[in-house]
N, C-alpha and C positions, 0 to 999 in steps of 0.2 A: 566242201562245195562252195562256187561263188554265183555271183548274180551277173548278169549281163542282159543287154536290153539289143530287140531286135533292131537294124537299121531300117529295115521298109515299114513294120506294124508298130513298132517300139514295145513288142510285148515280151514280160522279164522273161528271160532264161537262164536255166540254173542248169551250169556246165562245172567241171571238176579243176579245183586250184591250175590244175598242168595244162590246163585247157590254151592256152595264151599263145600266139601264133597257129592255134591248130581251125579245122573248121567244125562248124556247129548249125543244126537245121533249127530251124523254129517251127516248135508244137503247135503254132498257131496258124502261123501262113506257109508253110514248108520252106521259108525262105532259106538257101544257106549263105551263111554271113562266116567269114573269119573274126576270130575272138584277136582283139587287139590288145588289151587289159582288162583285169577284172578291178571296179574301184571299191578300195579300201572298206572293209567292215565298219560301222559305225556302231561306236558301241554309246551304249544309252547312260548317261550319265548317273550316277550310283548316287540312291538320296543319302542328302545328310544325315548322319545317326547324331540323334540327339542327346547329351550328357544326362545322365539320371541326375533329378534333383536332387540337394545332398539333404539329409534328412535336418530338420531344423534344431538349433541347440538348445539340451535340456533347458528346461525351465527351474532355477534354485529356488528352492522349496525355501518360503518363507522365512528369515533369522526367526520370527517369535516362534514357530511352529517346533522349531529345534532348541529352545531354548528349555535349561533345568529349570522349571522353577516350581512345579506341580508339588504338595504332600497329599497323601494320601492315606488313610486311617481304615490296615484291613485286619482281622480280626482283631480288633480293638491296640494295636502298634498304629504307630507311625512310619509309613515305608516311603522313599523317594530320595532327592528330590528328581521329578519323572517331566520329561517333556510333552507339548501338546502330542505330540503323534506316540509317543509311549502309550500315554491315557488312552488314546483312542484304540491304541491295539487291544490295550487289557480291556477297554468295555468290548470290544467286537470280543472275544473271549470269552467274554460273563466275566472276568475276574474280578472286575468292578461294576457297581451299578446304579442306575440312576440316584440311588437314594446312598449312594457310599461317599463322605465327607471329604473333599478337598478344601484346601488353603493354598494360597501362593501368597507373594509379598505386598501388600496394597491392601488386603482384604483385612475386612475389621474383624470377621470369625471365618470358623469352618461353616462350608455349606455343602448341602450336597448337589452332587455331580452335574445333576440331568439340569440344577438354573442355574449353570454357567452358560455365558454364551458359547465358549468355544468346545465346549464337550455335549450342551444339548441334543446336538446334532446326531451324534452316537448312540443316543440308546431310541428304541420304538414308543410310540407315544404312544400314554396310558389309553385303556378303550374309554370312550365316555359315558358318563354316569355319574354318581353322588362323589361329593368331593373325598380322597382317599384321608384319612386317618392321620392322626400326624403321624411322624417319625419317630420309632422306637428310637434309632440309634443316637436323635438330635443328641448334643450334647449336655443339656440341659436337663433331658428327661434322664440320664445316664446318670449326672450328679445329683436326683433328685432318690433314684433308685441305690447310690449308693450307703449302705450304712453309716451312718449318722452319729456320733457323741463320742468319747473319750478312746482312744487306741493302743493298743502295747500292754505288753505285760508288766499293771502297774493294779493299785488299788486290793479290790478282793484277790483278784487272779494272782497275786503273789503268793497266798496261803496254797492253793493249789500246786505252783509252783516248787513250794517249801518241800510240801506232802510229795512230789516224786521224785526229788530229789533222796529225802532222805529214807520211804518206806524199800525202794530196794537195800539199803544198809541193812534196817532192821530186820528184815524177809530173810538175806543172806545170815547174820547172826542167828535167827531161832531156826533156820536149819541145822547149822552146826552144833548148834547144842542140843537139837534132838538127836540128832545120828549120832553123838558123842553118847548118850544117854542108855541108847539102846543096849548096852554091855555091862552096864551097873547094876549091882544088885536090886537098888531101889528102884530101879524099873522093870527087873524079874519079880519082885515083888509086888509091886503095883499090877504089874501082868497076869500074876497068877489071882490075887484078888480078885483086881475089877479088870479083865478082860477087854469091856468096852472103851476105857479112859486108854486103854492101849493100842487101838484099834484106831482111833477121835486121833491119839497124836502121830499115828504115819500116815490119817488120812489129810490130816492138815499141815501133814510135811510134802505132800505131793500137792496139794491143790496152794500152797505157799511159792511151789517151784513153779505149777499153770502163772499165778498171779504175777511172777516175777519175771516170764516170758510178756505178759499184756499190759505192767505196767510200762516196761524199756518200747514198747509198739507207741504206748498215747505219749509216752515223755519223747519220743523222738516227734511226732505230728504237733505236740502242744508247743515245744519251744521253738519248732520252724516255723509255727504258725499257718498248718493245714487247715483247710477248710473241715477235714474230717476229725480235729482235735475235740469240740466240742461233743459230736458222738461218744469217741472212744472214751471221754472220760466219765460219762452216762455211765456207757456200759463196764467201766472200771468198776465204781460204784456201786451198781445193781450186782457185781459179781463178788463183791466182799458182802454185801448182805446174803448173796446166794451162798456163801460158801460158812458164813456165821449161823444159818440157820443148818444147816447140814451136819455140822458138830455138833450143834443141839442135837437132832434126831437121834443122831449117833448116843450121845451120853444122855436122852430124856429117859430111857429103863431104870439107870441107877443113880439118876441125881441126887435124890433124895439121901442116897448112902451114901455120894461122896463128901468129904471133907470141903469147909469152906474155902479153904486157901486153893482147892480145883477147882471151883465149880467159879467162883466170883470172877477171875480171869476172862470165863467164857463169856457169862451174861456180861460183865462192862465190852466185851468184843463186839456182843451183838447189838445191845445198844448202840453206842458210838457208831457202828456202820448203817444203822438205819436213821439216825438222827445226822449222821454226814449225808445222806441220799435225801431224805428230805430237804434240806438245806441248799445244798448243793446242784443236785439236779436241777430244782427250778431255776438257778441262777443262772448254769450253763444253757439251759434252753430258751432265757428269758431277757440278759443282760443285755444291754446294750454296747458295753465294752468289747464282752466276749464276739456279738455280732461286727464289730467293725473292727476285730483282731485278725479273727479266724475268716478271711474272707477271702475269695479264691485270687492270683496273681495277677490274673487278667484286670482284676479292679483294683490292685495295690498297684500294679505298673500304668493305669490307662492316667493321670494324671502327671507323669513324670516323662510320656510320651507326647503330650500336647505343647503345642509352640506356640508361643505367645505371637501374636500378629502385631 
């Protein structure tokens, strides 16, 4: 459809493209007028479309921000070296925390975390109140807590040493020459006698073979230097007197009857293991040595993990 305008009213008329040469009445004045041309559509000029802004360029995150240079001290190691935004990952984590000891290069000691300037920022500030407590972890209070005076297996701890070495020797030979014993006359003889002296030596061939299982347990903990060495060799101790009196009960019916050359064996046994338990035990429970021997890895390794600033 086009537009065309009347010649006597000039009011528009909207006649059909083919209309051009033909006639056409006006809805207004009934005038009819022939269509001579219809003029050109105008078409409405199309807004500029405007370029989307182009998004503005990242912004490079700080060189110090990325820079290695953080240590850090978690269960009692030294782990890193870690950058600022590491740190901050691991405190948003918990993995570290305000009170967990960094160093970097500059710094005269480890401090912890949270009075750095550039990791403060990462952990939640304490509620307010009395001032908190010092720091277990400082390092200070950690060399104060560690055992103190002479270390290694040196001084008395050599006699002990001596003792596991060589009682499984002994333990293996007096098996053997009971079980060898067992088939000779003089100990069918002794058997038919005195019954309990025969009883006392297969019970103290079995509780020789317990002993020779527990002593290989403390000699494996004593010369690695377990923290549980000082225990076991207690309980070593306490178990050759357990096991001395126990032969006694065994042969206390016919001691009296037996022969000296039986009976003196037993009582020097019993003695000597209760007069090494006295002795001994206090030592292991009391020494200073044994405390700064037998101490657990976490405190043999914490000063070979620290970096001198």
């Amino acid at each position: 459809m086009g537009v065309t305008a009347c010649p006597k009213c000039r009011a528009r008329v909207r006649v059909p493209d083919d209309a051009v040469g033909k006639r056409a009445v006006c809805p207004a004045c009934r005038q009819v007028f022939s269509v001579e041309a219809l003029p050109a559509p105008v078409e409405a000029p199309a807004a500029p479309v405007e370029a989307a802004p182009s998004p503005p360029p990242p912004h490079p995150k700080p060189p110090q921000l990325q820079e290695k240079a953080w240590h850090v001290l978690l269960g009692g190691r030294q782990c890193g070296p870690f950058s600022t935004l590491e740190l901050r990952g691991l405190a948003a984590s918990s993995e570290i925390r305000r009170e967990s000891l960094v160093w970097r290069e500059g710094m005269q000691d480890w401090v912890p975390a949270g009075d750095t300037p550039a990791l403060s920022g990462c952990f939640a500030k304490p509620p307010s109140g009395p001032p908190p407590p010092r720091l277990r972890s400082s390092i200070h209070e950690r060399s104060r807590r560690q055992p103190q005076g002479p270390s290694g297996i040196g001084g008395w701890l050599v006699l002990p040493a001596i003792g596991l070495v060589i009682a499984p020797i002994r333990i293996v030979v007096g098996i053997v020459q009971a079980a060898n014993s067992f088939d000779t006359w003089q100990f069918r003889t002794v058997e038919t006698r005195f019954p309990q002296l025969a009883s006392a030596v297969r019970v103290e061939m079995w509780l020789d073979a317990l002993g020779l299982v527990f002593i290989a347990v403390a000699a494996i903990a004593f010369f690695s230097k377990k923290p549980a060495a000082p225990k076991l060799m207690v309980a070593l101790l306490l178990y050759n007197v357990l096991k001395s009196l126990v032969l006694t009960l065994i042969l206390g019916p016919v001691m009296k009857d037996l022969p000296a050359e039986a009976t003196a064996p037993l009582l020097t046994a019993l003695v000597g293991t209760l007069v090494g338990a006295l002795v001994w035990i206090p030592y292991f429970l009391t020494s200073r040595r044994v405390k700064a021997t037998f101490v657990s890895r976490s405190h043999r390794g914490y000063e070979c993990s620290r970096v001198a600033p």
